[in-house]
C-alpha positions as CSV (number, residue, x, y, z in Angstrom):
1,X,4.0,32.9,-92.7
2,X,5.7,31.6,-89.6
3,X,8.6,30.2,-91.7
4,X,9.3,33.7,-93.0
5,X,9.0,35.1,-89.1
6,X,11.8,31.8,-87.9
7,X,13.9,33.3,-90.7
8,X,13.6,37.2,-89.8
9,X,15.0,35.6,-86.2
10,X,17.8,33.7,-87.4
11,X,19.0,36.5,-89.5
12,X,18.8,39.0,-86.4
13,X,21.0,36.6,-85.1
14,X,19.2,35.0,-82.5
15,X,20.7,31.6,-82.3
16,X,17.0,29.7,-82.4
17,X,16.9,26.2,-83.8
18,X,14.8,24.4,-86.1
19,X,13.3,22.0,-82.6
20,X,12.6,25.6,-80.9
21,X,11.0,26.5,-84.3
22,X,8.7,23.3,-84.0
23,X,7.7,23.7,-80.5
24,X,5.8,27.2,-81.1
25,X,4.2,25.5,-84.0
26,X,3.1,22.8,-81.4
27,X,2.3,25.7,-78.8
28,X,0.4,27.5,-80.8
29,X,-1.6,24.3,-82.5
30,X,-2.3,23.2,-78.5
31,X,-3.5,27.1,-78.7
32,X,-1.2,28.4,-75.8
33,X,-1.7,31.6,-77.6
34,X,-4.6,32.1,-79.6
35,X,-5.5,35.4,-81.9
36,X,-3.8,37.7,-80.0
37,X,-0.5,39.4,-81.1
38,X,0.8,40.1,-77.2
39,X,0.4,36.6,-76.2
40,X,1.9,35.4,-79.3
41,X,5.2,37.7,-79.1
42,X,5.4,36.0,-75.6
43,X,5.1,32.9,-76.5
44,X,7.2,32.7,-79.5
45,X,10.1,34.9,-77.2
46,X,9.8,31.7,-74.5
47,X,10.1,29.3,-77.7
48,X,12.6,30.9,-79.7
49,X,14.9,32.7,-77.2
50,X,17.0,30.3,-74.4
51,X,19.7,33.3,-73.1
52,X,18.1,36.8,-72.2
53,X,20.9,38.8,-73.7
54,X,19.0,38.3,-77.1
55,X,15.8,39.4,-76.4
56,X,16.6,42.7,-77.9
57,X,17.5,40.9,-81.0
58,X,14.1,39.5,-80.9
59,X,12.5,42.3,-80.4
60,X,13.8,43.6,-83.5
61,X,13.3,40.7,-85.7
62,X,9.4,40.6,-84.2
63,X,9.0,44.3,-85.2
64,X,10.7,44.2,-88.8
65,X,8.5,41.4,-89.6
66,X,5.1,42.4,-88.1
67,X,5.3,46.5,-88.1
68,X,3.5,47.3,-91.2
69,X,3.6,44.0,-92.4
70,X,2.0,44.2,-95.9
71,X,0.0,41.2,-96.4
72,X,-1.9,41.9,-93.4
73,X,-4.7,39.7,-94.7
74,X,-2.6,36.4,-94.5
75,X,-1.9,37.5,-90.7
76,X,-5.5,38.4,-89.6
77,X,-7.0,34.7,-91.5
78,X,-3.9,32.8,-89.4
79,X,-4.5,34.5,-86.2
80,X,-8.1,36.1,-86.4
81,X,-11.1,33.4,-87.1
82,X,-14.2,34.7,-87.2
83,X,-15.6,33.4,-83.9
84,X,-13.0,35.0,-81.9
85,X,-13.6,38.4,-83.5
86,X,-17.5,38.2,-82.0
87,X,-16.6,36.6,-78.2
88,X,-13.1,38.4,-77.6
89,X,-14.3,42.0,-79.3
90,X,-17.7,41.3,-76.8
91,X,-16.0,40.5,-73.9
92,X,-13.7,43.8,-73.4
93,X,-16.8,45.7,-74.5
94,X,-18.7,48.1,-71.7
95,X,-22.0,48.9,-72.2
96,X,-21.2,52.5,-73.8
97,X,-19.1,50.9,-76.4
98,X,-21.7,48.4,-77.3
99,X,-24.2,51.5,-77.7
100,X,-21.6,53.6,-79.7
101,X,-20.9,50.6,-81.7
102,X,-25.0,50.0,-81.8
103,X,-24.2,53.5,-84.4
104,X,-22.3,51.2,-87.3
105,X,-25.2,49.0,-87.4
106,X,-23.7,46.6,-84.5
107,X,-20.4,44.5,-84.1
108,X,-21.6,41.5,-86.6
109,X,-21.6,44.2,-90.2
110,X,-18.2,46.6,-87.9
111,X,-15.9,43.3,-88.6
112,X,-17.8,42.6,-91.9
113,X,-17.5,46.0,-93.2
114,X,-13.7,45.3,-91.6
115,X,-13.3,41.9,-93.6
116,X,-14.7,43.0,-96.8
117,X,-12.4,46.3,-96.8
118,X,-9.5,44.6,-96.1
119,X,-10.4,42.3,-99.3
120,X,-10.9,44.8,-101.5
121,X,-8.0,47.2,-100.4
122,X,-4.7,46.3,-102.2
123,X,-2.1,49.0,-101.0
124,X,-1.6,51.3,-98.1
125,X,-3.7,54.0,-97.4
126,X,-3.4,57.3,-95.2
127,X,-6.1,59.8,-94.6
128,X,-9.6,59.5,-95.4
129,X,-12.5,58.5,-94.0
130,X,-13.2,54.7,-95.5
131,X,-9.9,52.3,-96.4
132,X,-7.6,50.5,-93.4
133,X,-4.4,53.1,-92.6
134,X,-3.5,55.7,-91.3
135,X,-4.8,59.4,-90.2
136,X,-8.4,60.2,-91.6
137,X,-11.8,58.9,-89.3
138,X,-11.6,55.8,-90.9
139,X,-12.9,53.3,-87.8
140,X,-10.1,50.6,-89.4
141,X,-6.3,51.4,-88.9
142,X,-4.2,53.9,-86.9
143,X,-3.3,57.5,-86.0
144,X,-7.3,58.8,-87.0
145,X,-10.1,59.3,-84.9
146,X,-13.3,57.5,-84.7
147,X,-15.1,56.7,-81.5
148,X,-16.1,52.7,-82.7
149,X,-12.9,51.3,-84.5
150,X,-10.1,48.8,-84.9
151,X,-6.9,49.9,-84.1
152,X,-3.9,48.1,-85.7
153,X,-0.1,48.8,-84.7
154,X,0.5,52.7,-83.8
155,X,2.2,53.2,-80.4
156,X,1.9,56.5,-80.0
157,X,-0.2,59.9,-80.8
158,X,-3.6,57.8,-80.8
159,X,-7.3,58.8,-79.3
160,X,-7.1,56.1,-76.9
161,X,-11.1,54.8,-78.4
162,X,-10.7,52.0,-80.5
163,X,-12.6,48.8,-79.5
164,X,-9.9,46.6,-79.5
165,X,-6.0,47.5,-79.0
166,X,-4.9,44.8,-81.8
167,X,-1.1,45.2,-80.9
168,X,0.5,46.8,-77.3
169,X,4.3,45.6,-76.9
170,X,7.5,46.8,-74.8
171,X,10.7,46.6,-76.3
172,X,13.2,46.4,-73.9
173,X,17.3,46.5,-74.6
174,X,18.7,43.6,-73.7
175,X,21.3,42.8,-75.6
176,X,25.0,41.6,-74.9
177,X,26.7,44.5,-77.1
178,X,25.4,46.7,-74.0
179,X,26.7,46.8,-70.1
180,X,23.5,46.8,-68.4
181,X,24.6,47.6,-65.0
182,X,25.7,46.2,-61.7
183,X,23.8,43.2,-61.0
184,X,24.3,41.8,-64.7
185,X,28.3,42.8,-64.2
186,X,28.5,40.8,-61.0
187,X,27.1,37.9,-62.9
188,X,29.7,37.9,-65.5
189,X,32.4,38.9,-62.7
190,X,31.2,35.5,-61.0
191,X,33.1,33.3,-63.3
192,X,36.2,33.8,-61.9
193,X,35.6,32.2,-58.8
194,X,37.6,30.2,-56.5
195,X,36.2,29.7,-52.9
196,X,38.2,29.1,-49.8
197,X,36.9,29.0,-45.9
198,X,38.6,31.5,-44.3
199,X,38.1,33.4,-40.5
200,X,36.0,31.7,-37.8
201,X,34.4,29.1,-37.7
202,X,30.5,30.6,-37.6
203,X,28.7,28.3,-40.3
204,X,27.1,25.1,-39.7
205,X,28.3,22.2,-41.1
206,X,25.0,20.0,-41.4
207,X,26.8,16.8,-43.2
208,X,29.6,16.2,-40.8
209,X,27.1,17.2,-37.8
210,X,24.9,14.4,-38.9
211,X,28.2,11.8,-39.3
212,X,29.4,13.5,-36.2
213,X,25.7,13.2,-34.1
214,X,25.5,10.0,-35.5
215,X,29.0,8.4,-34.5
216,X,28.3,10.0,-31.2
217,X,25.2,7.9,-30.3
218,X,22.4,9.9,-31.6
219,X,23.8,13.0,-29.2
220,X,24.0,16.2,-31.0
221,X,27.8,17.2,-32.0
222,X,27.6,20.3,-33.9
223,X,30.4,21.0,-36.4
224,X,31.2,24.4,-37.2
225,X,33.2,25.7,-40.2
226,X,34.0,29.3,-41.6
227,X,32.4,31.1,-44.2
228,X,33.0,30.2,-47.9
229,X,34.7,33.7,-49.9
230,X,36.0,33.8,-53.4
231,X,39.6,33.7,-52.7
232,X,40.4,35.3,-56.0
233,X,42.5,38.2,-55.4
234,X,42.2,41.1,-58.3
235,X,44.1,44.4,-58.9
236,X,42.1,46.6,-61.1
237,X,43.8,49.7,-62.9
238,X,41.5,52.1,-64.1
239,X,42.1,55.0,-66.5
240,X,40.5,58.4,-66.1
241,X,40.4,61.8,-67.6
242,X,40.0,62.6,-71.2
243,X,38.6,60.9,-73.5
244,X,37.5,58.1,-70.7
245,X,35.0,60.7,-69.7
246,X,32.5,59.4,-72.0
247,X,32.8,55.9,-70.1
248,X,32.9,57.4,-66.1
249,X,29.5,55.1,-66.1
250,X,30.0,52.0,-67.3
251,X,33.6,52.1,-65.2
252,X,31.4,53.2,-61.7
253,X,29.2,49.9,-62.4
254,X,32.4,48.1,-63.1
255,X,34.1,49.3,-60.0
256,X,30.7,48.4,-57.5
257,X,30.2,45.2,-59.3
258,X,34.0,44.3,-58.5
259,X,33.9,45.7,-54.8
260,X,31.2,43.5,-54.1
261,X,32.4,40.4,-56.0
262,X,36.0,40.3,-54.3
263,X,37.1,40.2,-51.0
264,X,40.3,40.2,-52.5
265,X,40.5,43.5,-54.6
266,X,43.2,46.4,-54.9
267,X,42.3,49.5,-57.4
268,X,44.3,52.1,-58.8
269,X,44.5,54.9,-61.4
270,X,46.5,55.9,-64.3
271,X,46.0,58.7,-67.0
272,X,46.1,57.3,-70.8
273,X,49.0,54.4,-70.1
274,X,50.9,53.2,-67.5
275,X,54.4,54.0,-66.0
276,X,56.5,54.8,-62.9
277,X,53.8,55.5,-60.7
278,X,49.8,55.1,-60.3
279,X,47.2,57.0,-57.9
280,X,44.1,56.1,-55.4
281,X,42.8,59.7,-54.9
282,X,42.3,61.1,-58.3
283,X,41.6,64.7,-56.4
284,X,45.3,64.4,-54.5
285,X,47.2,62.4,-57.8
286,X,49.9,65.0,-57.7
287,X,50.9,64.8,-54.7
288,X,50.0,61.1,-53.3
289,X,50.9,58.3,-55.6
290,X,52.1,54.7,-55.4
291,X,55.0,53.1,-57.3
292,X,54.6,51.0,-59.9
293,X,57.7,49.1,-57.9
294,X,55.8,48.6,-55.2
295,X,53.1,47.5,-56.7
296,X,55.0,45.1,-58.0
297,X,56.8,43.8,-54.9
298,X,53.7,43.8,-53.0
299,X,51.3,42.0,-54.7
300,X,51.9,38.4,-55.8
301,X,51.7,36.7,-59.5
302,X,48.8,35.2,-58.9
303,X,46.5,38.4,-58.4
304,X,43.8,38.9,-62.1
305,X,45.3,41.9,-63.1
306,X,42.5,43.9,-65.0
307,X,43.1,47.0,-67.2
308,X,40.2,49.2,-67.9
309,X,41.0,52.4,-70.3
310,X,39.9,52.8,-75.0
311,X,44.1,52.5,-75.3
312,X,43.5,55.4,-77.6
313,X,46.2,58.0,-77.1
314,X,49.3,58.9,-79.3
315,X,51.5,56.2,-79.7
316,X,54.6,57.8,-78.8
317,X,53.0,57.6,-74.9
318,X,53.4,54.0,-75.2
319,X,56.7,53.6,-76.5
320,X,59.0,56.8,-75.9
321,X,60.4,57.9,-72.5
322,X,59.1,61.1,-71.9
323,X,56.1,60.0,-74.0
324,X,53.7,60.9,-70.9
325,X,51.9,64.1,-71.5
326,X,51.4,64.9,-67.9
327,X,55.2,64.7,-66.9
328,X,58.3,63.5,-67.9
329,X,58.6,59.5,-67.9
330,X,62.2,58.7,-67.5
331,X,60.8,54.5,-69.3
332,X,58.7,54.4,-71.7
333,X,55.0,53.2,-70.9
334,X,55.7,50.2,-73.0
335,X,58.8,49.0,-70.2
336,X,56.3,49.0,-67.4
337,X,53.5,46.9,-69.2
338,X,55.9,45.0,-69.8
339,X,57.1,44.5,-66.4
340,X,53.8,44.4,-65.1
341,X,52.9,41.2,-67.7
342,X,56.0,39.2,-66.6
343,X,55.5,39.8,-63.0
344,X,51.5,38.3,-62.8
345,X,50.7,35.4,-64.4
346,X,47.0,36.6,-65.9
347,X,46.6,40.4,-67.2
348,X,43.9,41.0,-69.5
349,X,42.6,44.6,-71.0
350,X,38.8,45.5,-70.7
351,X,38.4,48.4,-73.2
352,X,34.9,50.3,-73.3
353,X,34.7,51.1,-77.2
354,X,32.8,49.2,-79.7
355,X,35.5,46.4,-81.0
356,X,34.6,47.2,-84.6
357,X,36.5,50.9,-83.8
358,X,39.8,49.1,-82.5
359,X,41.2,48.5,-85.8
360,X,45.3,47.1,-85.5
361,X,47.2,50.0,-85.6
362,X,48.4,53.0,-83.4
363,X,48.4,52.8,-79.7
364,X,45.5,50.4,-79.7
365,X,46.9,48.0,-81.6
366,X,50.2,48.3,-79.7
367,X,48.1,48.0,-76.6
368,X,46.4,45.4,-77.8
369,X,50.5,43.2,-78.6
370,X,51.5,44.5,-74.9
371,X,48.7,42.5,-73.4
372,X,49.1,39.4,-75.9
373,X,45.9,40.3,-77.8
374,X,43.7,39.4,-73.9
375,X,42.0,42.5,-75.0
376,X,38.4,41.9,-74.6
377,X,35.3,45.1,-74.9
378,X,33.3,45.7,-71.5
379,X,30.5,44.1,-72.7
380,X,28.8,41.3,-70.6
381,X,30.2,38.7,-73.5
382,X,33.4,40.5,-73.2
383,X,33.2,40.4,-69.5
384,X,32.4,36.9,-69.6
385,X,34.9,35.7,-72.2
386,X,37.9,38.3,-70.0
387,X,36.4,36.3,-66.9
388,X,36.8,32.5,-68.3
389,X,40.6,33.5,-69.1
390,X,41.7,34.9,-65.9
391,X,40.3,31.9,-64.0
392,X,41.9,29.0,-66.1
């Protein structure tokens, strides 16, 4: 059965190896999780998943295989011996369960009436009031009512008086096709590092004030150094309005993340693409904007330069003067993306859309040649794989 469950992982795509595979099979025989599904989900998540960004994945592959699995019978023999049933069903039971139970005829003839059902029942079964399923007062299944009972699966919509909750687990999203907010951001944003010591000297710096105390006699010499910063220095250009709207979250994460990654960071904003001129105020971009010029004599080649913005817009904004639809661009867009990819030595283009929507053609595609295909989704892998190119 557990061969079939490794197998439902792999195919989520949950990049779990055949050793991982043997070491829950060596938990569980060492009975780090024994007949019980929570502790088992656990277990086999700690075994089978190394990176957090699949445990959504998991969780997927664990429900598809064990949500209404049908040969239920196969899982309760692995993972339900007969002992167990008596000492764990006993042990959560208060004394008004044991006297509501007392009704069936007692625990030992509830999980043999449970067993020999189970034998005889060959399909699935809703309503009623005698086979393992679904609705009816059936004390076996889920979604019914009876006041002694199993419970097995069913989240939701239940009476809350079965004996034994048989399966209780939170699914969480995890996954790396999702941004999942600041602090994850600032993780991936951490790869492009590069620290320097700048301002006063306010730290201590313990190994040369040991060389230094000890040189000196054994008389204390402090040495002092200043602070380590990431000396990266990033410009950030950030399009807004239309249909970026959709994506004003995932950008404000972005933007925090960034602010409090780099000491070294420069934003601005643009509408659709690029040209003469860009904004910080989005409430006074009429009348207060920068140069792209200046932009460009101000900042030196070797600040990231980081576009965020779905390139989708009509072509014609990208590579026809006057193509802007908000005023009249004496240079096409194309001319000063160009301009802006000869001038810094790293520019790469963080777009918020699925990749499987970017397809080659139109203004994504040509968006897409402008940058020399650095185009990477904001996604923490995207993030992180954006991140490994600006810092080589």
């Amino acid at each position: 059965m557990l061969i079939d469950f490794f197998l439902e992982v792999r195919r989520a795509k949950v990049p779990a190896s055949l050793r991982e595979f043997l070491d829950l099979l060596e938990a569980l025989q060492k009975r780090l999780a024994f007949a019980d599904m929570e502790e088992f989900y656990y277990l086999a998540r700690v075994c089978l998943v190394k990176d957090e960004r699949h445990f959504d994945k998991f969780d997927r592959a664990f429900k598809a295989y064990f949500e209404g699995i049908e040969h239920l019978d196969d899982l309760l023999q692995a993972l339900i011996p007969d002992d167990w049933l008596r000492a764990e069903f006993e042990k959560y039971l208060s004394e008004e369960e044991k006297a509501r139970i007392d009704s069936l005829g007692g625990l030992e003839e509830l999980i043999e009436t449970f067993k020999k059902r189970l034998e005889e029942q060959k399909e699935r079964h809703a309503g009623g009031n005698k086979w393992i399923g679904t609705g009816g007062t059936s004390p076996f299944g889920a979604n019914g009512y009876n006041p002694e009972g199993f419970r097995i699966g069913q989240k939701s919509g239940r009476q809350g008086r079965a004996v034994k909750v048989w399966e209780k687990r939170e699914y969480k999203d995890l996954d790396d096709s999702i941004t999942l907010g600041i602090r994850n951001i600032k993780v991936a944003l951490r790869r492009l590092r590069k620290f320097a010591r700048q301002g006063a000297a306010d730290q201590l710096d313990l190994d040369d004030t040991i060389r230094s105390t000890a040189r000196n006699a054994g008389y204390l010499d402090l040495k002092l150094v200043p602070e380590r910063h990431n000396a990266v220095k990033v410009l950030i250009f950030f399009d807004v309005g239309g249909s970026m709207d959709p994506h004003i979250r995932v950008c404000e994460e972005l933007f925090s993340a960034a602010r409090l990654e780099f000491k070294h960071m420069e934003y601005f904003y643009f509408h659709n693409f690029i040209y003469e001129s860009v904004w910080k105020s989005n409430i006074r971009r009429m009348n207060e904007t920068t140069s792209t010029w200046d932009i460009l004599h101000k900042y030196t080649p070797d600040y990231k330069v980081i576009f965020v913005g779905d390139a989708t817009m009509a072509p014609y904004e990208i590579s026809h003067p006057g193509g802007s639809i908000e005023h009249w661009n004496e240079e096409a867009g194309a001319t000063w993306f160009q301009r802006i990819t000869d001038h810094f030595r790293k520019v790469v283009w963080l777009n918020p859309l699925p990749e499987a929507y970017w397809g080659s053609g139109g203004s994504l595609g040509m968006t897409r040649q402008l940058v020399g295909d650095h185009m990477y989704p904001l996604t923490l892998e995207g993030l992180e794989s954006a991140m490994r190119y600006l810092s080589k």
